[in-house]
C-alpha angles and dihedrals in degrees: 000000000000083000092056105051082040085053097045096042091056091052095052086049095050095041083050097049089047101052104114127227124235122199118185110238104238110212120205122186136185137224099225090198087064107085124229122237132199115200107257131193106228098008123102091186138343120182139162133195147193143199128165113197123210089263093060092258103144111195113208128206144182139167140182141160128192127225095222116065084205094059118090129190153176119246114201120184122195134195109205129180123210131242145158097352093311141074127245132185126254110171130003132204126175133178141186119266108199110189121307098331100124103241123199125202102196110178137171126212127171107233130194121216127316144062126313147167134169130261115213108189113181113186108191125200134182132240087279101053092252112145103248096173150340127204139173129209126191135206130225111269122254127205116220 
C-alpha cells in the first residue's frame, strides 16, 4: 500500500512539473508619423523632419516653441550624412526663438547618394541670458 501512494505521489509530482506555460505575444505597434515627445523643462515642442525626392532635393525641417513667452533661444537644423559609422554635417541653418511664437526653420539642400536624417538643437536661455536647456531631435534617416 505504502508503494502505491508513493507511486502515485511521484507521478502527480512529475505531470505537475511537465505542464507547459503559454503566454500570449502582445504586439505593439507605432504610428511613425506620430512624433515622439520627451517631456522638456522649458519646450513646448521640438520636432525635425526629412524627405529625400527622386532628384536628390532633400527638404529640412525643424520646429520648436517654448512654454515661457520670456524665454528666448537659438534653433539650429542640420542636415548630416552619414559615413563610415559616424554623421557628419552637411549644411546648417539657425534661426532666432523669441518667447512662445512657434518658429519653423523649413530648408532645401541637393544631396548626392547615402543615408541622412536631420538634426533639430534648441538651446533655450532666460531673460537673463542664463542657459535653461538644451535638447536634440532627430529625424528618421533617408536613403538617396
Amino acid at each position: 500500500m505504502k508503494k502505491l501512494i508513493s507511486a502515485i505521489i511521484l507521478a502527480l509530482l512529475v505531470i505537475s512539473q511537465s505542464l507547459p506555460a503559454f503566454a500570449a505575444e502582445k504586439t505593439v505597434s507605432r504610428d511613425s508619423t506620430v512624433p515622439i515627445h520627451v517631456n522638456f523643462v522649458t519646450i513646448r515642442l521640438l520636432q525635425s523632419g526629412l524627405t529625400v525626392d527622386s532628384s536628390g532635393k532633400a527638404s529640412c525641417t525643424g520646429k520648436a516653441t517654448l512654454y515661457s513667452s520670456s524665454d528666448s533661444a537659438q534653433l539650429s537644423v542640420q542636415l548630416q550624412k552619414y559615413s563610415n559609422g559616424s554623421w557628419s554635417t552637411v549644411k546648417t541653418w539657425s534661426k532666432a526663438v523669441q518667447g512662445n511664437t512657434p518658429t519653423n526653420i523649413v530648408n532645401s539642400y541637393y544631396v548626392v547618394n547615402g543615408t541622412y536624417r536631420v538634426s533639430c538643437t534648441i538651446k533655450v536661455y532666460n531673460a537673463s541670458g542664463a542657459l535653461l536647456e538644451t535638447q536634440t531631435a532627430y529625424s528618421s534617416t533617408k536613403t538617396y
